[in-house]
MDAnalysis code that builds the backbone (N, CA, C; Angstrom):
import MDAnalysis as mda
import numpy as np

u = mda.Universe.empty(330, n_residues=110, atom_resindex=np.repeat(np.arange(110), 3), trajectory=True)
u.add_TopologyAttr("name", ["N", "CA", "C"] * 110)
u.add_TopologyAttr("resid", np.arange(1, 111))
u.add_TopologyAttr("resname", ["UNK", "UNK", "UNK", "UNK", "UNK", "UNK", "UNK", "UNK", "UNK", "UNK", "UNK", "UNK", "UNK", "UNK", "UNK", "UNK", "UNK", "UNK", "UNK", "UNK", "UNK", "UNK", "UNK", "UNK", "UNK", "UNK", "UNK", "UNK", "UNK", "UNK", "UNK", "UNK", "UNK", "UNK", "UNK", "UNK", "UNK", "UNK", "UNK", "UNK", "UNK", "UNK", "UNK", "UNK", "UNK", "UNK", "UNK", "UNK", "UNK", "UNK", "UNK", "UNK", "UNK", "UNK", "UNK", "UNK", "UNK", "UNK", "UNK", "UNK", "UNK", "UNK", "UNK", "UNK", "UNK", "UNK", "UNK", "UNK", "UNK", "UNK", "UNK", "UNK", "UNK", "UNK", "UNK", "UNK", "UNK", "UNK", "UNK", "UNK", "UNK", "UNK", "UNK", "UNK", "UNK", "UNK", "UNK", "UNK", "UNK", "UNK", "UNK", "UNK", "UNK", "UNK", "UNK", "UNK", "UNK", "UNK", "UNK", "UNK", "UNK", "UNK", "UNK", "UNK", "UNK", "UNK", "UNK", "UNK", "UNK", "UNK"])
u.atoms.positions = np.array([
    [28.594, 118.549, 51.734],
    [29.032, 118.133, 53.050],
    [28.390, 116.804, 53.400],
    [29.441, 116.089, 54.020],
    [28.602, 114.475, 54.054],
    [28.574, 114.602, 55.550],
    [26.922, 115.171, 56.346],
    [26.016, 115.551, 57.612],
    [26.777, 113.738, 58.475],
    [26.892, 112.793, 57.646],
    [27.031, 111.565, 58.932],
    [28.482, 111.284, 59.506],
    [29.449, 111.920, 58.834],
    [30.499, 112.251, 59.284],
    [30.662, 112.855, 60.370],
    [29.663, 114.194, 60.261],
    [29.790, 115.245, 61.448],
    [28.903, 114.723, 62.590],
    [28.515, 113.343, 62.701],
    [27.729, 113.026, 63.605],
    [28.517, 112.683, 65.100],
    [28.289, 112.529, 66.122],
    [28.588, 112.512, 67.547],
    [28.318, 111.326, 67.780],
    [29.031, 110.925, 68.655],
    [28.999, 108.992, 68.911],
    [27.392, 108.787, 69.649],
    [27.139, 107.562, 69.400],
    [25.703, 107.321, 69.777],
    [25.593, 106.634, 71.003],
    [24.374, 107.171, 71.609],
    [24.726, 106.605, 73.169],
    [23.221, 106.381, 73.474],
    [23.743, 104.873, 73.645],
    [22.546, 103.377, 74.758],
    [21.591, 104.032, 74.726],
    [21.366, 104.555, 75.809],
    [19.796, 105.245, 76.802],
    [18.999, 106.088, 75.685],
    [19.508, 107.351, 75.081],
    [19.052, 108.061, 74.248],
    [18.624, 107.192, 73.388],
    [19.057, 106.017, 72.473],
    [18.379, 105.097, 71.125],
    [17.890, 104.469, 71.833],
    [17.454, 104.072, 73.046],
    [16.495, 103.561, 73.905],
    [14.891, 104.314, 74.111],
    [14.998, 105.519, 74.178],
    [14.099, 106.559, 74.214],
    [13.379, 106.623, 72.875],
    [14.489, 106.685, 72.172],
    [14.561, 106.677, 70.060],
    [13.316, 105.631, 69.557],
    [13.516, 104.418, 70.315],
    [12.936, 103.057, 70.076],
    [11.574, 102.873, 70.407],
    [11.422, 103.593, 71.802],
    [10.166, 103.560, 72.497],
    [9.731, 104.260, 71.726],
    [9.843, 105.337, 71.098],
    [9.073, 106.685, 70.203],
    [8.581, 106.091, 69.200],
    [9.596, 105.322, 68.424],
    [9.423, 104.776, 67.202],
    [8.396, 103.741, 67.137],
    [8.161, 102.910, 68.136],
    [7.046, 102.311, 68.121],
    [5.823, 102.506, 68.599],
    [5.882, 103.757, 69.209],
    [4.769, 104.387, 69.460],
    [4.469, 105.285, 68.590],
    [4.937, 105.435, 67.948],
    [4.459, 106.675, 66.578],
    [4.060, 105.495, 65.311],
    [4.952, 104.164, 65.453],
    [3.979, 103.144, 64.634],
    [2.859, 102.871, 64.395],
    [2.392, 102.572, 65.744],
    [1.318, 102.315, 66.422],
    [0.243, 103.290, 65.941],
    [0.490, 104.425, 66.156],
    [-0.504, 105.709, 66.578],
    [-0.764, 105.858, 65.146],
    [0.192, 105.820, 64.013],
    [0.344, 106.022, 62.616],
    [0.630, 107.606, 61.916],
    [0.691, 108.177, 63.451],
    [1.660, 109.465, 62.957],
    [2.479, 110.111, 63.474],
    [2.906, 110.915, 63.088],
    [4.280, 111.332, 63.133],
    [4.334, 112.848, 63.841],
    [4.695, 112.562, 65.615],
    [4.298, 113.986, 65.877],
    [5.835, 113.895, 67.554],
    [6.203, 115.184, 67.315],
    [6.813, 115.421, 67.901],
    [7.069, 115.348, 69.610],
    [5.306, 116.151, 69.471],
    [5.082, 115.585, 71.107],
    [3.962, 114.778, 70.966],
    [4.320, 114.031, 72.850],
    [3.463, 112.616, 73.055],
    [2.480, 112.498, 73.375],
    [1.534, 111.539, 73.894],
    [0.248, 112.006, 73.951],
    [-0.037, 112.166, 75.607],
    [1.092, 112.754, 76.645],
    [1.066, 113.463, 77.300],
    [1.427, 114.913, 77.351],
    [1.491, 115.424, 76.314],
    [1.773, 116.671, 75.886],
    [3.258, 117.379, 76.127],
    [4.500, 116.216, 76.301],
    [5.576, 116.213, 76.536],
    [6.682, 116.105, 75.344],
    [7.583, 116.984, 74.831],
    [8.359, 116.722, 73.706],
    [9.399, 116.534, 74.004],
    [10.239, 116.052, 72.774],
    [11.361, 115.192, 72.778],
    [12.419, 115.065, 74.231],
    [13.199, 116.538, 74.838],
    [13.468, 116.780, 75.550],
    [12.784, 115.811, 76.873],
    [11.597, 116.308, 77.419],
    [10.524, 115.694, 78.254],
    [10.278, 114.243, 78.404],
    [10.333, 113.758, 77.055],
    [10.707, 112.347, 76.924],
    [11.773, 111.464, 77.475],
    [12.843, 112.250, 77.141],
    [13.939, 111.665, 77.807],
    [14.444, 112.059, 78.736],
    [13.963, 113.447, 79.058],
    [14.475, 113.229, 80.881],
    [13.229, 112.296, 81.532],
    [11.857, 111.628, 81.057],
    [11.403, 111.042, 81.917],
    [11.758, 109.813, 81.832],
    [12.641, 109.349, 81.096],
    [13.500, 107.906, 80.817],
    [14.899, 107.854, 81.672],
    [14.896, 108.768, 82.454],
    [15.931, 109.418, 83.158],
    [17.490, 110.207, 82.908],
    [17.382, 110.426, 82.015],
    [18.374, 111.195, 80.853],
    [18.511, 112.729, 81.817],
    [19.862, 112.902, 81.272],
    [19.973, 114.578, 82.263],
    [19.185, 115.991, 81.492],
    [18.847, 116.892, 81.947],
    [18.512, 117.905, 81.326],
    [19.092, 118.532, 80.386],
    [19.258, 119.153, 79.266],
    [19.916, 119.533, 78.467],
    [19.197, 120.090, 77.466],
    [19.207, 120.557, 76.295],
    [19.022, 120.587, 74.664],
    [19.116, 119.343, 74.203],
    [17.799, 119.106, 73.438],
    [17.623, 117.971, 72.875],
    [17.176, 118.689, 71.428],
    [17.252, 118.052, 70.311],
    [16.551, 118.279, 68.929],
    [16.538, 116.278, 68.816],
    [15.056, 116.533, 67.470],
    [14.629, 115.342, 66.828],
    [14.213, 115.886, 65.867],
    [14.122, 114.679, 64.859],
    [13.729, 114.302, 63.582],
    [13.349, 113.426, 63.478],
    [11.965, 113.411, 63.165],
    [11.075, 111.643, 62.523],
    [11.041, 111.467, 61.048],
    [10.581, 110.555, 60.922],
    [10.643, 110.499, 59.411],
    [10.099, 109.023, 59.345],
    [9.233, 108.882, 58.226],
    [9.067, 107.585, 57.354],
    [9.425, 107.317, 55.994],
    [9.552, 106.056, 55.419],
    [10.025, 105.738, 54.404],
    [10.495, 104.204, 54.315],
    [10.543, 103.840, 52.719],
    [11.073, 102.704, 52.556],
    [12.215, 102.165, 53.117],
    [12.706, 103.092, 53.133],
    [14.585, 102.493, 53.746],
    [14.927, 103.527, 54.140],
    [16.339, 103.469, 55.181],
    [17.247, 104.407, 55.988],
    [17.939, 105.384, 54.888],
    [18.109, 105.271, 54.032],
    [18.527, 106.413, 52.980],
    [17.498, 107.434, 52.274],
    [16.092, 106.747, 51.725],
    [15.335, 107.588, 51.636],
    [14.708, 108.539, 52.249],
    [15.145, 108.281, 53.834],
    [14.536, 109.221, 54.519],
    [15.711, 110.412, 54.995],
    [16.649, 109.254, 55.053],
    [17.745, 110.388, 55.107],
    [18.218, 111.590, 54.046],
    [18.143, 111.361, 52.908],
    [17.655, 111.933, 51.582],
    [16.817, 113.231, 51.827],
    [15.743, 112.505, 52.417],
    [14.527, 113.392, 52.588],
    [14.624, 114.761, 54.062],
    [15.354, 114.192, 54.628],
    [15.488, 114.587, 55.899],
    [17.001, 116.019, 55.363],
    [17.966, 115.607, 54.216],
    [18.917, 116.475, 54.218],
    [18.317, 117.534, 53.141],
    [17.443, 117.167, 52.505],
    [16.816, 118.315, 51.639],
    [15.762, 119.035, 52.494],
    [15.364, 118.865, 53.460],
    [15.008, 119.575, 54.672],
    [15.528, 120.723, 55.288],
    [15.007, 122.076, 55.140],
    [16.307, 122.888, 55.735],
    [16.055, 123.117, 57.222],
    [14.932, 122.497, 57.696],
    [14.596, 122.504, 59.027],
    [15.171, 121.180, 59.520],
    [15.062, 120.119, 58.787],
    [15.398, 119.066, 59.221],
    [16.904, 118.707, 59.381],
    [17.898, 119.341, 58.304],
    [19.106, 119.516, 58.278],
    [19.158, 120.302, 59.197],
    [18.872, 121.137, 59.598],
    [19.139, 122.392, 60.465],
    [19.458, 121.605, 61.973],
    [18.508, 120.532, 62.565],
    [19.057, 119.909, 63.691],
    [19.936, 119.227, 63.061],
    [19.995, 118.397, 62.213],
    [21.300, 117.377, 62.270],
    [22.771, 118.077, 62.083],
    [23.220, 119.080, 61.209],
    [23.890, 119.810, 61.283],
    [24.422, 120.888, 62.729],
    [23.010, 121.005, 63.432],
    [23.559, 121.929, 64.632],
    [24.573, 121.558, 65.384],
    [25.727, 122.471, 65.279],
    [26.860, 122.448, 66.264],
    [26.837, 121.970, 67.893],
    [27.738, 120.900, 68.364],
    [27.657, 121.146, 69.703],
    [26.761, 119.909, 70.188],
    [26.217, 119.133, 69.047],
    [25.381, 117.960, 69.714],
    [26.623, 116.916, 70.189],
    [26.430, 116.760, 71.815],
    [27.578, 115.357, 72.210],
    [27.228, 114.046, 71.970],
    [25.473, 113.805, 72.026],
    [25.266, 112.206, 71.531],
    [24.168, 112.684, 70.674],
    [23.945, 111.447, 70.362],
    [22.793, 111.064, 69.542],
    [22.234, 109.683, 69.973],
    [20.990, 109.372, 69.049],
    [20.557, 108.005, 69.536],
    [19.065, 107.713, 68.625],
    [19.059, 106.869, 68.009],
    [17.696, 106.600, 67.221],
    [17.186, 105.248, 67.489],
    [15.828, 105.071, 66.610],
    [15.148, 103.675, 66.928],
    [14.280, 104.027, 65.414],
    [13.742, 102.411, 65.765],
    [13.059, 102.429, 64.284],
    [12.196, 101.053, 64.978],
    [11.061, 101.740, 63.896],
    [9.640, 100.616, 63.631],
    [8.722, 100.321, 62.984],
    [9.051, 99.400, 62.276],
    [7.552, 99.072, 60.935],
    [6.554, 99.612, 60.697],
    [5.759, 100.027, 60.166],
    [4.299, 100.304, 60.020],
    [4.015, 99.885, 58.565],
    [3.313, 98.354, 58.184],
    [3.087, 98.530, 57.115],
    [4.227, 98.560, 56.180],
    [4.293, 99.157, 54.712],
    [5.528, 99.175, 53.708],
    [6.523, 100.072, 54.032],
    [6.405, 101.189, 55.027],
    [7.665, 101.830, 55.380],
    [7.812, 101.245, 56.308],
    [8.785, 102.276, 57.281],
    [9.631, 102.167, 58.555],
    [9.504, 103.472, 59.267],
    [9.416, 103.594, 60.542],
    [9.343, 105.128, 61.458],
    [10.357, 105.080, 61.821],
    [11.229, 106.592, 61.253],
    [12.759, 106.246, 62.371],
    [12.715, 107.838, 62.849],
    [13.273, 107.461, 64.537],
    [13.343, 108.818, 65.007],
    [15.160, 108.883, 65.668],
    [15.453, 110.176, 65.464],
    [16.439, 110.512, 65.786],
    [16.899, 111.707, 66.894],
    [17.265, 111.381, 68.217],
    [17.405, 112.341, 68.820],
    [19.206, 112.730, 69.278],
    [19.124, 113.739, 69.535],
    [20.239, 114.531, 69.985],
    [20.520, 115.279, 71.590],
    [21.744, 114.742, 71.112],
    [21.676, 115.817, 73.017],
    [22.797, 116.902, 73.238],
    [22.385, 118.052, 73.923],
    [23.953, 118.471, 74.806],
    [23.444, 119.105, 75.341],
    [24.618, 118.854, 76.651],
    [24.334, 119.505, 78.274],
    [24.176, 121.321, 77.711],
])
């Protein structure tokens, strides 16, 4: 099954949220779900002003956007959000650290 097909159109605000993460998980140099107000993904973006809903994410580092994606579909947790039924947007960001890249990916539905 090719997972980017089944993807949901991507929307502004959410890869806005995506972006801020991504360079703050650069920064910090790891890779953690919740922030260092003890707020996760969800929490994040309703405080960016996003509506309430179901949110899922996936971080990931790596050389390039395929290796992680690679890495991310041999994941059965990690496939498990990108595959979940019913997501209406999506939205990611990305940021250097060094020889990889941090990319985070979030999801939404009401």
């Amino acid at each position: 099954m090719d997972t980017r097909q089944s993807l949901p159109p991507i929307d502004k605000a959410l890869s806005a949220t995506c972006q801020d993460r991504a360079i703050e998980l650069a920064d910090s140099g790891e890779l953690a779900h919740v922030d260092f107000e003890g707020r996760g993904p969800g929490q994040q973006a309703m405080a960016h002003g996003l509506p309430p809903g179901v949110y899922g994410e996936v971080l990931g580092s790596g050389p390039s956007p395929e290796a992680v994606w690679r890495a991310w579909l041999a994941s059965p947790t990690h496939k498990g959000v990108l595959v979940e039924p019913g997501w209406t947007v999506w939205g990611w960001g990305s940021a250097p650290r060094g020889a990889v890249t941090v990319y985070v990916l979030r999801f939404y539905k009401p």
